[in-house]
N, C-alpha and C positions, 0 to 999 in steps of 0.2 A: 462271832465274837470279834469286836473291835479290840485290831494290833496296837501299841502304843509304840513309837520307835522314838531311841532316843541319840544323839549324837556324841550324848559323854556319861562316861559309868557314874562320874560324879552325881548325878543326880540320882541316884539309888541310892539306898540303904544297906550300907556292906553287910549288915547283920541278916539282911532279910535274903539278898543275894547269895552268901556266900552258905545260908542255909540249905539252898536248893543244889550243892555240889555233894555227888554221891562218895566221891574218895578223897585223900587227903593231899593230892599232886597239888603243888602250887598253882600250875599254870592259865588255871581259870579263878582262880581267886580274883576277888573285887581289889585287891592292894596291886594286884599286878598286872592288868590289864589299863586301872585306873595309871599306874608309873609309864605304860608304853603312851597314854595316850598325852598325860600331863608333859611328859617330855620330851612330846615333839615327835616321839619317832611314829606315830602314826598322826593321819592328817588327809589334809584334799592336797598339799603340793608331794606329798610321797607316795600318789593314789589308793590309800587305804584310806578314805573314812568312815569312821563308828557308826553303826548303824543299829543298835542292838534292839531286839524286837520283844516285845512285854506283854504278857497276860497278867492284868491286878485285878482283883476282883472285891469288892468293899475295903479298897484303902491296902491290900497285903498281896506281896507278889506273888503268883503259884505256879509261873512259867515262865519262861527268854531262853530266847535262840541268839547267844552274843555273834554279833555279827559284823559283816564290812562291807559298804558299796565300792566296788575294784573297778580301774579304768584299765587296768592290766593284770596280766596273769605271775608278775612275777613275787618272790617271797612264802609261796606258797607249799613246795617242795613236793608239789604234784602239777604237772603240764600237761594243758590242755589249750597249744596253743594251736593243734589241729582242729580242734572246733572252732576257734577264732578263725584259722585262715579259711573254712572253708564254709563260714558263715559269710565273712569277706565278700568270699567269687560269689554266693546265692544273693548279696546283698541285704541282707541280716545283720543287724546292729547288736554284736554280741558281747560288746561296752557300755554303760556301766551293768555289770553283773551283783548279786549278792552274795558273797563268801561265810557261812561260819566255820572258824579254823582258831585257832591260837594262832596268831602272826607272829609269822616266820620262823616256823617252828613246825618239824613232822610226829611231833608227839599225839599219841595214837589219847583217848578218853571221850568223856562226855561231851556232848553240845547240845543237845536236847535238854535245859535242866529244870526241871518240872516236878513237885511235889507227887505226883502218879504220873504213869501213863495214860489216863484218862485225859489230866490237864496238861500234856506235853502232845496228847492227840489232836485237842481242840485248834491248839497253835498251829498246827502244821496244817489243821485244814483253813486256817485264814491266810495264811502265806501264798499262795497262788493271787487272788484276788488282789493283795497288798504290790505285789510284782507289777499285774497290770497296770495300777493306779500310780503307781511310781515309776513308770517306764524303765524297769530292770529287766534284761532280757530271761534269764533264769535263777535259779538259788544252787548253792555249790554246798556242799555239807562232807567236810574231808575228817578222816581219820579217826572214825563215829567209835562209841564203844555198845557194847551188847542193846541198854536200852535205848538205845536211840535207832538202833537197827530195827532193834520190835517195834518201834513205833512210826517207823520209815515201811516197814511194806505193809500197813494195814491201808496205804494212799497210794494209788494210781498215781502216774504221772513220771515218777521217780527214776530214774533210770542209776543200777548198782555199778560201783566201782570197782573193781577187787585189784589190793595191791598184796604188797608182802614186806613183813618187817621181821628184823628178828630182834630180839629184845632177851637180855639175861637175866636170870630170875634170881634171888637169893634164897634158897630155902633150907633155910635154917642153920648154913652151918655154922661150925664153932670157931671156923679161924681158916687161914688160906689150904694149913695140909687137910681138913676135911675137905674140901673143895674138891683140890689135885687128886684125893682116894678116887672122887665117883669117875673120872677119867682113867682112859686108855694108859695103859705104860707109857706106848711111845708120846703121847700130849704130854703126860706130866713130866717127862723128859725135855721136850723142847721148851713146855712154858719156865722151869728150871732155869737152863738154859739161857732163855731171855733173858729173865732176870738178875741170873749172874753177871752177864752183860753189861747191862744198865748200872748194877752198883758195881764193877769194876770200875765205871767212867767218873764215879764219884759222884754219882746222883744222889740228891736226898728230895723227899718232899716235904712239905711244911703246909699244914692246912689252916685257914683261916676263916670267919664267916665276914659277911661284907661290913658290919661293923667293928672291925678290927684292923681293915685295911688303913693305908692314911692314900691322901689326895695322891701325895706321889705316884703310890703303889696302883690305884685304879686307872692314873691318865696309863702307864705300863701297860695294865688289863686291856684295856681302851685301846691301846696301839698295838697289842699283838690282835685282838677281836675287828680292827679298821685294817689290818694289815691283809689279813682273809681273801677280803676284798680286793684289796688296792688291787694286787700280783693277780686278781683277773681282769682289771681295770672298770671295775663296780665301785660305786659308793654302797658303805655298811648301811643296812636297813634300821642300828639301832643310834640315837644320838648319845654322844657322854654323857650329857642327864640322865 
């Protein structure tokens, strides 16, 4: 099966793309990967560029592996830059690589997204081939969720990663004191506690969605999210656009 690779989301169809997302996270949507890449913050001078790879088959898409060719490892919020150095001393070019991840971001889901696993198999077995013929040393695939695992060890070659994340769930309850029930005495004591804290200082919070902010209020956003950075003496991976 001939890959199709394209170097901007724009040239898909969001209706056809954002078809093939199995849950309702933003982060792989066609509107949001399409704003990291329209705005600059991805590119060849930030060494991410779009590289995402496509199975159409009579005119309609039924697979892509959204993806990045990397000249580095950083943004990724998994390091592997001991494979780097010690490709280095073997003399192994382990630059440009092929990343799929949500950039710069360790948000765990899909990246296989493929109408079955039939058609999210076929892809994965042209992907080696596609490597050689584009001089990528390997393909990186972080933070996978269930089907993309299943259809990651039906293929040789692969080699598993295993990390750890912990993530809070909400299930179901009715307000913060059902929460604090399913806990320990002493946690809902302390988390208490905190909170007393916080509104003693005269904290409030105020929520907004992003079209309600004005100009002012986002360059603020903007300069606490560049500020991250700065105080480790990084530039932010994301542009104000």
């Amino acid at each position: 099966m001939p890959l199709q690779s394209l170097t901007s989301l724009a040239a898909v169809d969001p209706q056809q793309w954002d078809g093939l997302l199995s849950d309702g996270q933003p982060f792989l949507r066609h509107a949001f990967l399409s704003a990291l890449e329209d705005s600059g913050s991805l590119g060849p001078n930030s060494g991410w560029q779009a590289e995402h790879l496509l199975h159409v088959q009579d005119g309609r898409l039924i697979a892509a592996l959204p993806s990045y060719r990397k000249w580095h490892s950083y943004g990724e919020y998994v390091f592997d830059h001991g494979w780097a150095d010690a490709c280095a001393r073997a003399g192994i070019e382990y630059y440009p690589k092929l990343l799929s991840a949500v950039p710069f971001s360790p948000v765990s889901g899909a990246r296989l997204l493929a109408a079955s696993l039939e058609d999210g198999f076929e892809l994965l077995q042209s992907l080696p081939g596609y490597l050689e013929i584009e001089g990528l040393s390997s393909a990186h695939i972080n933070f996978t969720d269930a089907f993309t695992d299943a259809a990651l060890a039906g293929h040789p070659g692969w080699l598993e990663r295993l990390g750890c994340q912990f993530h809070w769930q909400n299930r179901g309850y009715r307000d913060f004191q059902d929460f604090l029930d399913t806990l320990s005495s002493r946690k809902r004591k302390q988390m208490r506690k905190e909170r007393e804290q916080v509104a003693g200082q005269g904290i409030e919070f105020e929520w907004l969605e992003g079209r309600q902010l004005s100009e002012a209020q986002w360059d603020f956003v903007y300069a606490c999210y560049a500020n991250t950075y700065a105080v480790r003496r990084q530039s932010p991976y994301l542009t104000r656009a």
